[in-house]
C-alpha positions in Angstrom: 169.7 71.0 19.8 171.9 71.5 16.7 174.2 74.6 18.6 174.3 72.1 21.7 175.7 69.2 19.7 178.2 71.7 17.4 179.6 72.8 20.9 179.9 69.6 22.2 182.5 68.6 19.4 184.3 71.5 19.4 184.9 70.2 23.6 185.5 67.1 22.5 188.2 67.9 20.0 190.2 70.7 22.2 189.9 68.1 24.3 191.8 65.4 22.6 194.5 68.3 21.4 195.1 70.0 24.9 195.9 66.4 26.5 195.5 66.5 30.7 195.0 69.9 30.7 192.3 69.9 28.5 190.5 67.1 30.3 190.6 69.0 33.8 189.1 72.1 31.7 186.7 69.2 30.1 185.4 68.2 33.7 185.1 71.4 35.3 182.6 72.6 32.2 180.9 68.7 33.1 180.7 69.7 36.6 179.0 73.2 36.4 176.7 71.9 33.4 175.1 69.1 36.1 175.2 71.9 38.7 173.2 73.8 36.8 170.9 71.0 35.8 170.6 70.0 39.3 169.8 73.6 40.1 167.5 74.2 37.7 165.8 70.8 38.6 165.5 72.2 42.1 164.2 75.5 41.6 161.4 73.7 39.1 160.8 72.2 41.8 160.6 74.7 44.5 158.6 76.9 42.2 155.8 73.8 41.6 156.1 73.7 45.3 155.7 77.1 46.2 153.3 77.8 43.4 151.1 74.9 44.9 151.4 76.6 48.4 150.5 79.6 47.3 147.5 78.0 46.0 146.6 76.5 49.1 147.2 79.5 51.4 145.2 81.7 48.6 142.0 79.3 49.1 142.5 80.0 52.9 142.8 83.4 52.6 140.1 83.6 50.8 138.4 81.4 53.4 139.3 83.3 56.0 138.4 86.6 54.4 135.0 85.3 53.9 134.7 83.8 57.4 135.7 87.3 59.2 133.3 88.7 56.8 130.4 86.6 57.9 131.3 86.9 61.6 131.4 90.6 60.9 128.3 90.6 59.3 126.6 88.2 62.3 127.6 90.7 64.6 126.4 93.9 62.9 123.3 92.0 62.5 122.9 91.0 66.4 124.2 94.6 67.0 121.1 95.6 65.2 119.2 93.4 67.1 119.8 94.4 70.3 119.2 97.9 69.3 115.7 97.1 67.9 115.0 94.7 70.9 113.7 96.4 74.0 112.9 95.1 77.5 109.0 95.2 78.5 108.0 97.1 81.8 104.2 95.2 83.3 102.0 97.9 85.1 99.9 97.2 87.6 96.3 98.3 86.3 94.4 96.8 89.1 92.1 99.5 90.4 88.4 98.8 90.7 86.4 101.7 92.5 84.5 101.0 95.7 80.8 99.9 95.2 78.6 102.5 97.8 79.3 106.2 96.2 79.9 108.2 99.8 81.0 111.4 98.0 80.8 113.0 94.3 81.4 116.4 92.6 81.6 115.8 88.8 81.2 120.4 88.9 79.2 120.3 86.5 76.3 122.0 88.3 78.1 124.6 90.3 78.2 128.4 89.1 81.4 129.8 87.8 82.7 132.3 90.0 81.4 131.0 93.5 82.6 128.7 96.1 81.9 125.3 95.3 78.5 124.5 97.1 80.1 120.8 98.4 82.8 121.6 99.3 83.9 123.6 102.8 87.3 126.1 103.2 89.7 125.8 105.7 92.3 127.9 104.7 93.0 130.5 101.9 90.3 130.3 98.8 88.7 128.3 96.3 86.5 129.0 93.1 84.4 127.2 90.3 86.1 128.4 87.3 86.1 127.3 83.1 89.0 125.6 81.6 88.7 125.5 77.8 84.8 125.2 78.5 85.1 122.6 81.5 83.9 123.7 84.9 86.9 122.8 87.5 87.5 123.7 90.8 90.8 125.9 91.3 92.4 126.2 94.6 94.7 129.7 95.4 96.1 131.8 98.2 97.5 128.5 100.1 94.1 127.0 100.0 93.0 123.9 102.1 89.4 122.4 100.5 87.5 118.9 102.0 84.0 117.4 101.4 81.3 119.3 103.0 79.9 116.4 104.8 77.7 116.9 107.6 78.7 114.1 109.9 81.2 115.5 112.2 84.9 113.8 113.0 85.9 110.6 110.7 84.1 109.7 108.1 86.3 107.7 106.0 85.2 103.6 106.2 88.3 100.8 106.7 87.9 100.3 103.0 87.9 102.7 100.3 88.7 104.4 97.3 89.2 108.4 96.3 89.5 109.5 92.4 90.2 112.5 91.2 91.6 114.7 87.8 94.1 117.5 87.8 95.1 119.6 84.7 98.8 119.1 84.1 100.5 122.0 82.2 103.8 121.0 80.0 105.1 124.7 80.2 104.4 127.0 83.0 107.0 129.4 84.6 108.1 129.5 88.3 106.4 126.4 89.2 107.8 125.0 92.3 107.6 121.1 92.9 104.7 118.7 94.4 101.9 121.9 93.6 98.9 119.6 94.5 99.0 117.6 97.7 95.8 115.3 98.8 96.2 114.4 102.5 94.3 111.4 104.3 94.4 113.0 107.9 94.0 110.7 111.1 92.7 113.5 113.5 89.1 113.9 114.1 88.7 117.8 113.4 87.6 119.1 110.4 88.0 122.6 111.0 92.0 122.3 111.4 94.8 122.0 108.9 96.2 118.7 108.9 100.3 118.7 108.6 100.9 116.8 106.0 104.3 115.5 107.0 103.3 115.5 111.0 101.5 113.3 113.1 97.9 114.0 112.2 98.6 112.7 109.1 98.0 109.0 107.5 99.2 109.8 104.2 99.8 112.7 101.9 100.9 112.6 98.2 102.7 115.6 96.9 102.7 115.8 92.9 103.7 118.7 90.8 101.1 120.2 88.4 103.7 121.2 85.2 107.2 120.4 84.1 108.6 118.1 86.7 107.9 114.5 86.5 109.6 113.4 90.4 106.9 113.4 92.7 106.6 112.6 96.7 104.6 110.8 99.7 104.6 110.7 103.3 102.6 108.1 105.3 102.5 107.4 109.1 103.4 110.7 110.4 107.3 110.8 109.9 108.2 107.9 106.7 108.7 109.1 103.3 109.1 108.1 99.8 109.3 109.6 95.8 109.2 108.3 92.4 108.6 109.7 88.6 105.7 110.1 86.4 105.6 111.7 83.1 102.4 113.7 82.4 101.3 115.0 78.9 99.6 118.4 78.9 95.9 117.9 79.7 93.8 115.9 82.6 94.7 113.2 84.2 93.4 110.6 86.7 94.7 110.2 90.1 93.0 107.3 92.4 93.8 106.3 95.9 92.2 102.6 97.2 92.2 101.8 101.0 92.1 98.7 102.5 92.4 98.0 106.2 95.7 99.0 106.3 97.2 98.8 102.4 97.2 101.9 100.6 97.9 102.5 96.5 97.8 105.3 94.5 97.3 105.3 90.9 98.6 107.6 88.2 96.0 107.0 84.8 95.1 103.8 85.9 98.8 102.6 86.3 99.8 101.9 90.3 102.7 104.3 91.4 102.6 103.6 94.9 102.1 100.2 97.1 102.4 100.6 100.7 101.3 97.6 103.0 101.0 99.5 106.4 99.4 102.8 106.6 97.6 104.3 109.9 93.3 104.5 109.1 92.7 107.6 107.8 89.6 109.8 109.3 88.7 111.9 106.0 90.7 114.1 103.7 91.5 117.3 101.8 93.0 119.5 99.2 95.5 121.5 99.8 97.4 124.1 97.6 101.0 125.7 98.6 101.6 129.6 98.1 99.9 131.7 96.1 99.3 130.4 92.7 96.6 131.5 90.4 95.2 129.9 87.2 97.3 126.7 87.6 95.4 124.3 90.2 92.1 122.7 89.0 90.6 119.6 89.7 87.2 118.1 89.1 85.5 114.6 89.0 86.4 113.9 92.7 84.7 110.6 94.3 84.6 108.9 96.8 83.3 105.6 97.4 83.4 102.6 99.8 85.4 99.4 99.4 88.7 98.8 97.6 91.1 97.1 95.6 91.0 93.5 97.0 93.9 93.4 99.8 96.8 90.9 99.3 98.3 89.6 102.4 100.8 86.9 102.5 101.0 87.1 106.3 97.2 85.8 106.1 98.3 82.1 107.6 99.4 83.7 110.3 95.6 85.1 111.5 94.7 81.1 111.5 97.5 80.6 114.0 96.2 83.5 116.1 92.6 81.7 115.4 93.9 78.1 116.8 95.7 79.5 119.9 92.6 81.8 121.0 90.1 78.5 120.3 92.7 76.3 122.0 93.9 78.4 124.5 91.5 80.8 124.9 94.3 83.4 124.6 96.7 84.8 122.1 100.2 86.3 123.4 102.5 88.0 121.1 105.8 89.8 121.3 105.2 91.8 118.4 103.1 94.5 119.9 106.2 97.2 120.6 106.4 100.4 122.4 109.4 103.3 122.5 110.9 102.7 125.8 109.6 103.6 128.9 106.5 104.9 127.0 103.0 104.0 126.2 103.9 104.8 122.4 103.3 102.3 119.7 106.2 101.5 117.7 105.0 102.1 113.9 105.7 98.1 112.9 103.3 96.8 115.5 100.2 97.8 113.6 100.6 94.6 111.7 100.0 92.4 114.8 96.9 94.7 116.1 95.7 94.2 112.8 95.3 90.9 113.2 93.3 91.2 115.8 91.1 93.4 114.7 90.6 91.6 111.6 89.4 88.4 114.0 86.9 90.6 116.2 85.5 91.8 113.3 84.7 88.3 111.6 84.1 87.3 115.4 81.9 90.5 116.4 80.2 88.8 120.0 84.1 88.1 120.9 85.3 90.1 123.9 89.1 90.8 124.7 90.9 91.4 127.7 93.9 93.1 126.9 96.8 92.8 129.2 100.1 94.8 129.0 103.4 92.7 131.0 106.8 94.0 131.3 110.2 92.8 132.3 111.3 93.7 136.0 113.7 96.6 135.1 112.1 99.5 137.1 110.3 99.7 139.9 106.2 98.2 140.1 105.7 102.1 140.9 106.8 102.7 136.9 105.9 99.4 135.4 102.5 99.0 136.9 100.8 102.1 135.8 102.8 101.9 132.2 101.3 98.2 131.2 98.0 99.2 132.4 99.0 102.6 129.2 100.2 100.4 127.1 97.4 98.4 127.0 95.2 101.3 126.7 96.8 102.4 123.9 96.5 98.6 122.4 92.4 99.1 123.0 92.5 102.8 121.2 94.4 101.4 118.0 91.5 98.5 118.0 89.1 101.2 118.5 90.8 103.1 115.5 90.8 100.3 113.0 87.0 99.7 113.5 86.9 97.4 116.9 83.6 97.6 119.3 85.2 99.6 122.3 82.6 97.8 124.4 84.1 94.1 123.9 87.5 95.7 124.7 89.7 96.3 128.3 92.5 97.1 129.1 94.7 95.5 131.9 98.2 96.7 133.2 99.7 93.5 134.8 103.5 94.9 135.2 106.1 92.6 135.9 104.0 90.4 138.2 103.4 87.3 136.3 106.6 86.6 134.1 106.6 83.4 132.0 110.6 83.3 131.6 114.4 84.6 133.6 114.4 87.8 134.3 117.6 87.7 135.2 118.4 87.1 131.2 118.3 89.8 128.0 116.1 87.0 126.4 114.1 86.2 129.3 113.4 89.7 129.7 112.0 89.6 126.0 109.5 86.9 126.5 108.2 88.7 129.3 107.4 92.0 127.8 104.3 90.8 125.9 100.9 91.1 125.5 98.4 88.8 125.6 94.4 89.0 124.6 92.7 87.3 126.6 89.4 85.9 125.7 86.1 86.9 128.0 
């Protein structure tokens, strides 16, 4: 403060003794000393300002910092979670074995080195050998086995169910694929091969015996289908159930296949491709009657079928279908014969006249004799599913009593029916 006043007088004097002159020097120096003030006062300022800003924007930073950290942190964590979290399969585990034992080979009894005693050949070879100390039946040289049963033709009921256990083998060389087929045959003879892809077949599943996990069915002659199944080394259970028309297969007690239409099968076999040796066994085959309760959401429509025949005394249907211009049943019209046969059954004393009509394309010389096939055919699928052949007959009526326009597409639909009549 001292040096500021001492400088101020010297001004002041130099001032008074340099006149004008002096006092425009004088008020410059005044000028630039408030200008500097002035600045000074306004860079405090903006400093306090700045400083306070940066305060503020630190605190959000910070903030901000430690919300992306959180949110980063929340979504590792989720990340984590989702890795952890996985989605639950159900199985099906609803197989119950028939009640009435028809067949059983547990192998126990049979002497290593022979032909199993219950069992007959009809192709290639089979033999009772050991596997680590169990008795098993091992099938070779493209061998085809089936139940020694003394009852000739069918002998499989409307309802059953078939078990079985295969070794599986996690390492075997130059296996090929679907080693071990079982085949539900719908011919009548025994003695003959049934193709297990062709039309004396019901249903055949395919499944390998070592290191592939995709296995294979056919059903109804010509319709296909495949999943996967991962086997451990060591035995496993395969079971079939039957009933009346659904078929399902089991793998270990978990249901692999679910088909709701399957042709009745007549009895079954084993049967083993090429020439393999000390890699097919099975054992603890039975057989047995009844089966997995059948689940049919169609089942209203047999009390519709039941109120036209009581009020009627008929039931007509346009379901019942045929490859054209033959006397061959088209595979979805088992559905509607089952229906009937399901009622003669629960209605045994009931007797059916079954009459085939078509539309008028053709000449009475081809329709006539074709209804009267069709219709035969009708009463040989009943007849097939378990039907009295005796309360059956069949009637070809042609295009003789139509019930709509012939002369229309949909006309022409409602005539080519069939209708059970009741006798």
């Amino acid at each position: 403060m001292k040096a500021k006043g001492f400088l101020m007088s010297v001004v002041l004097l130099m001032a008074m003794s340099m006149g004008a002159n002096a006092q425009g020097i004088l008020d410059r120096i005044a000028d630039r000393a408030v200008n500097r003030a002035v600045y000074k006062a306004e860079s405090e300022a903006e400093r306090g300002l700045n400083k306070a800003a940066d305060k503020v924007f630190s605190k959000k930073k910070k903030k901000d910092k430690k919300s992306k950290d959180e949110d980063e942190e929340e979504q590792e964590e989720e990340k984590n979670s989702k890795k952890t979290k996985k989605a639950t399969v159900a199985t099906t585990t609803d197989f119950k074995r028939g009640s009435v034992i028809l067949f059983q080979d547990d192998i126990t009894a049979e002497q290593v080195g022979e032909f199993p005693s219950k069992w007959d050949l009809i192709s290639g070879n089979a033999e009772t050998k050991t596997l680590d100390d169990i008795k098993a039946i091992e099938i070779t040289n493209d061998g085809c086995i089936t139940p020694l049963i003394e009852k000739e033709g069918a002998y499989l009921p409307e309802e059953f169910t078939l078990e079985y256990e295969f070794y599986y083998w996690e390492e075997k060389e130059d296996i090929g694929l679907n080693d071990l087929k079982i085949i539900l045959a719908t011919s009548t003879d025994r003695t003959v091969y049934p193709d297990y892809m062709g039309e004396n077949m019901a249903f055949s599943l395919l499944h390998g015996v070592s290191n592939e996990f995709k296995h294979s069915y056919h059903y109804n002659g010509d319709r296909d289908g495949e999943f996967e199944y991962e086997f451990s080394e060591g035995w496993h259970k395969v079971a079939i159930s039957f009933n009346k028309r659904a078929l399902k297969v089991y793998f270990d007690g978990n249901r692999v296949v679910n088909l709701p239409r399957v042709n009745q099968p007549k009895w079954f076999c084993f049967q083993v491709p090429f020439d393999y040796h000390d890699l097919i066994f099975i054992r603890n085959i039975v057989l047995a009657k009844g089966a997995v309760a059948l689940y049919d959401r169609n089942s209203t429509d047999l009390s519709a079928m039941e109120k036209a025949i009581a009020e009627t005394g008929k039931f007509v249907t346009n379901n019942i279908l045929f490859d054209t211009g033959k006397a061959t049943l088209k595979a979805e019209s088992m559905a509607e014969i089952q229906k009937v046969a399901d009622y003669m059954k629960a209605n045994p004393s009931v007797r059916f006249e079954v009459q085939g009509h078509t539309d008028n394309q053709g000449s009475d010389k081809i329709n006539d004799p074709l209804s009267q096939e069709r219709a035969e055919a009708i009463v040989k699928a009943l007849v097939g599913m378990g039907c009295d052949e005796f309360n059956l007959r069949a009637v070809g009526k042609g295009s003789h009593e139509p019930v709509a326009d012939n002369g229309t597409e949909a006309g022409r639909t409602q005539n080519r029916r069939v209708v059970f009549v009741k006798k």
